[in-house]
N, C-alpha and C positions, 0 to 999 in steps of 0.2 A: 604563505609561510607555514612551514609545519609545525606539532606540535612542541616538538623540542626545540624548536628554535626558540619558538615563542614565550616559553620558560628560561632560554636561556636569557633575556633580553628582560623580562617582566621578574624576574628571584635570582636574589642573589646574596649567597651563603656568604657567610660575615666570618663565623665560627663552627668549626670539629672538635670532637672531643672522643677517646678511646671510649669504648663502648662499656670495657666492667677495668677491676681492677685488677694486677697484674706487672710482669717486669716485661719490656722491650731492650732485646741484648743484642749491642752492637757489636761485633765483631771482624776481625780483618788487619792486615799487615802494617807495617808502621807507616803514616803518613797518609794513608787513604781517607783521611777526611773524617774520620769518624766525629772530632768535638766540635765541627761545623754541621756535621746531619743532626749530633745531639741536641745543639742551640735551637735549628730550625725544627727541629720536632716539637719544644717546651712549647717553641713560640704559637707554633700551628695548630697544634693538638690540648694546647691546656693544660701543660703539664708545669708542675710549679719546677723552675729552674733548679731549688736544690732538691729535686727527687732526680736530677741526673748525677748518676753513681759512676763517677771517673775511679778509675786503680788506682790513678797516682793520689788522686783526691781519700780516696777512704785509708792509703797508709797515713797521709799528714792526718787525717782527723783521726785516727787510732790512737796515736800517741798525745795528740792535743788535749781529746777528749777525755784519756786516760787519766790526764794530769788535774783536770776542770771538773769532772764528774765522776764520785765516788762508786756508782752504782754499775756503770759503765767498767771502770777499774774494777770492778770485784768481780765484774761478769766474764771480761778476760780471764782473770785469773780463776775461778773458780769451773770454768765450764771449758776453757780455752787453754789451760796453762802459759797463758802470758802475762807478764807482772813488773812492774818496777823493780821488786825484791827478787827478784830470780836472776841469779849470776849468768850469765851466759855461757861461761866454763863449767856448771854444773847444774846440767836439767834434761829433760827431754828431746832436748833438740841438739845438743853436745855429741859433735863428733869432734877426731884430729883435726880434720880438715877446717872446720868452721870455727873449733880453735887458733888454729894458725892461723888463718884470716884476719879473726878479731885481732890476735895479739901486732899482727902486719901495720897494723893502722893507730896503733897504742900512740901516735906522736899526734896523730890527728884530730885520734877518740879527746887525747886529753887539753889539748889546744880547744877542740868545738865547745867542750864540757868544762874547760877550764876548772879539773881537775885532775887529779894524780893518784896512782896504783892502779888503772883501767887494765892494764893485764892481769892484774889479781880479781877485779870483780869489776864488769859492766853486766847493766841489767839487760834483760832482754827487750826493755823499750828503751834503752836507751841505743844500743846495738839499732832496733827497727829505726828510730831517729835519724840514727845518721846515717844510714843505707839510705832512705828515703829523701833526705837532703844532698846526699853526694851520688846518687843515680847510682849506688850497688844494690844487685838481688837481694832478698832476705830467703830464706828457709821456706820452702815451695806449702809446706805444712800452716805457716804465719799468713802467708797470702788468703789458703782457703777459711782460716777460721777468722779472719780480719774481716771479708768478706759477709761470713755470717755471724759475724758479731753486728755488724755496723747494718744489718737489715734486720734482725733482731731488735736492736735496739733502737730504729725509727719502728715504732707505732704506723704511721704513717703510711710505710712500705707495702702493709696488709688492707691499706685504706686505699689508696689510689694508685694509677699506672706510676711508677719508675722506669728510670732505663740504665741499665748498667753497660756502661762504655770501657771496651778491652778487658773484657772478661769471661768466659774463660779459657786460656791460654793453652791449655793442655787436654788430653780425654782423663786424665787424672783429676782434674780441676773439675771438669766437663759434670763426671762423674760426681764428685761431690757437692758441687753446685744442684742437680737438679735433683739428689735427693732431700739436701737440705729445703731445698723450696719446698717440695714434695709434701716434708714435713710440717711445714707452715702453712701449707694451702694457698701458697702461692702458684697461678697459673704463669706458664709462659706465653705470652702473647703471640711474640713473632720474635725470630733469629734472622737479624740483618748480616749478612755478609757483606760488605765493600772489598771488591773488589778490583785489584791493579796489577800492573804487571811489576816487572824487576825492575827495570828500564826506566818506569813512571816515576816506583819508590825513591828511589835511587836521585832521580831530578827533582822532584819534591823535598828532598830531606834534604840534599846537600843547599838550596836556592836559600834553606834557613840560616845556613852556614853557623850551625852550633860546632863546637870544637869534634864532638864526640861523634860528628855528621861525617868523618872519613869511608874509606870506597869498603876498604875489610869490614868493618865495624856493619856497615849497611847491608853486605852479603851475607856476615853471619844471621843479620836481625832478619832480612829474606828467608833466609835457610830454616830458620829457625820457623818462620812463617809456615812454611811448606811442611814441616816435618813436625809441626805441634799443632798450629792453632788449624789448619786445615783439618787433623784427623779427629780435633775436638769437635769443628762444627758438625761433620760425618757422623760424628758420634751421637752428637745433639740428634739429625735427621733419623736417626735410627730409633733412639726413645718416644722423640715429640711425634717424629711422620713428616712426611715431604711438606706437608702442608705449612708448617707453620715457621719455614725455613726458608727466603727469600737470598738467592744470591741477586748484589746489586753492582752495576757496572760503575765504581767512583770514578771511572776517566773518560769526560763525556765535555769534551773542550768545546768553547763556543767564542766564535772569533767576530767583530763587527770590521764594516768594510770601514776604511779609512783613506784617505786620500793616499796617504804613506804603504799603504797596503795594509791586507787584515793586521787586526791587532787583539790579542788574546785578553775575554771580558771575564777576569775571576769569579763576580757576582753570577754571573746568568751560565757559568759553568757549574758555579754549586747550588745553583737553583735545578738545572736540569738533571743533576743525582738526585736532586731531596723531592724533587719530581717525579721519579726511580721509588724510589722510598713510598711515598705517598700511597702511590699506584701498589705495590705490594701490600702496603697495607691494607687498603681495601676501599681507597678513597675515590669515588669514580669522577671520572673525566673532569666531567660538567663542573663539580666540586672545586675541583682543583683551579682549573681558571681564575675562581673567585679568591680563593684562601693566598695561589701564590700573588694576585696583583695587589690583595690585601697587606701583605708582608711587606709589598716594595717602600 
């Protein structure tokens, strides 16, 4: 028996943990798995489940926490210009267009709010509110400083690894995102790409059968794929360096034999990505054995 066998058989890794601290930014098209690679990272790597930094999750906690925490609320508004008190019809962010918008929705805004005059004055968290609950965009400007507000203000985020899942979406974003870190002395650790095709997307999203899962809807969100968040990660590889930029294959199907003929096994397909994952990160072989049959 040789010597790595023999280790392999006599030690056997229990737990991993990210080496320093730092953010892990997952990245990639709609439906490619990203908040199941996010789960299996916390669980594998030791990372406390609320340092994973979801987009959808830091707009709900923007305004939540707006409302809960004065300190928070004043850091919006004083560093961010975002504010409860700021009319949406009249700030910084006030265009025609994002007027008419707001005022489109004046039946909705005041039925959610269950109140009245919202074409004369909604605030600008109240506007992010209900974008965020009824799945409309906000102002590409409120994304980026939502962002670095809500990493700003965990403490925590300068203390231990994070992972920000679907973020950033654009080389605009891209761009401000890594000088804000920059700022902070935040390292990038590593840029996961998940990677799928149209095809994949497309069968993933629709299997959810959410209303908003139709075939146009899911092309644009492709489109959009290919012509933003692809020249974002490009962009990232260009400041960070090849190195710290892993593209990963998310469609990596694994089928067990059944009497009925194969039969497609969800679990040990998103084991075999986070497997993908692992191995980028720098978790060798041997390691991994132990940590994925640990997880089952």
């Amino acid at each position: 028996m040789d010597v790595q066998s023999r280790l392999k058989s006599l030690v056997q890794v229990e737990k991993v943990k990210v080496r320093e601290a730092g953010v892990i930014i997952l990245t990639g098209p709609s439906s490619c798995g990203k908040g199941e690679v996010a789960s299996a990272l916390c669980r594998m790597l030791q990372i406390r489940p609320e340092a994973h930094l979801s987009m959808g999750e830091i707009l709900r906690n923007t305004f939540r926490q707006a409302k809960e925490d004065e300190s928070f609320a004043e850091l919006l508004a004083t560093k961010y210009d975002l504010s409860a008190q700021t009319n949406i019809y009249d700030c910084v962010d006030t265009t025609e267009a994002l007027s008419a918008k707001v005022r489109s929705y004046q039946a909705s805004l005041e039925k959610y709010f269950a109140k009245t005059g919202m074409d004369l004055f909604t605030s600008q968290l109240e506007w992010l509110e209900f974008c965020t609950m009824n799945g409309l965009l906000v102002p590409n400007r409120w994304t980026e400083n939502f962002v670095a507000a809500h990493i700003e203000q965990a403490r925590s985020t300068r203390e231990e690894t994070f992972i920000l899942d679907g973020y950033p979406r654009t080389q605009r974003a891209a761009e401000h995102l890594l000088e804000f870190l920059e700022s902070m002395n935040i390292p990038v650790l590593k840029v996961l790409h998940l990677s799928i095709s149209r095809k994949e997307m497309m069968a993933r999203a629709q299997s959810r059968g959410r209303a908003d899962d139709d075939e146009e809807s899911l092309k644009k969100r492709f489109n959009f794929y290919i012509e933003n968040v692809q020249p974002s990660v490009d962009y990232m590889k260009t400041r960070l360096g090849s190195d710290r930029i892993a593209l990963i294959d998310a469609h990596q199907p694994v089928f067990d034999d059944t009497k009925a003929g194969p039969k497609f096994n969800l679990d040990a397909s998103i084991n075999a990505v986070v497997t993908s994952v692992l191995r980028a990160m720098g978790v060798p072989r041997v390691v991994l054995n132990d940590i994925m049959a640990n997880d089952d």
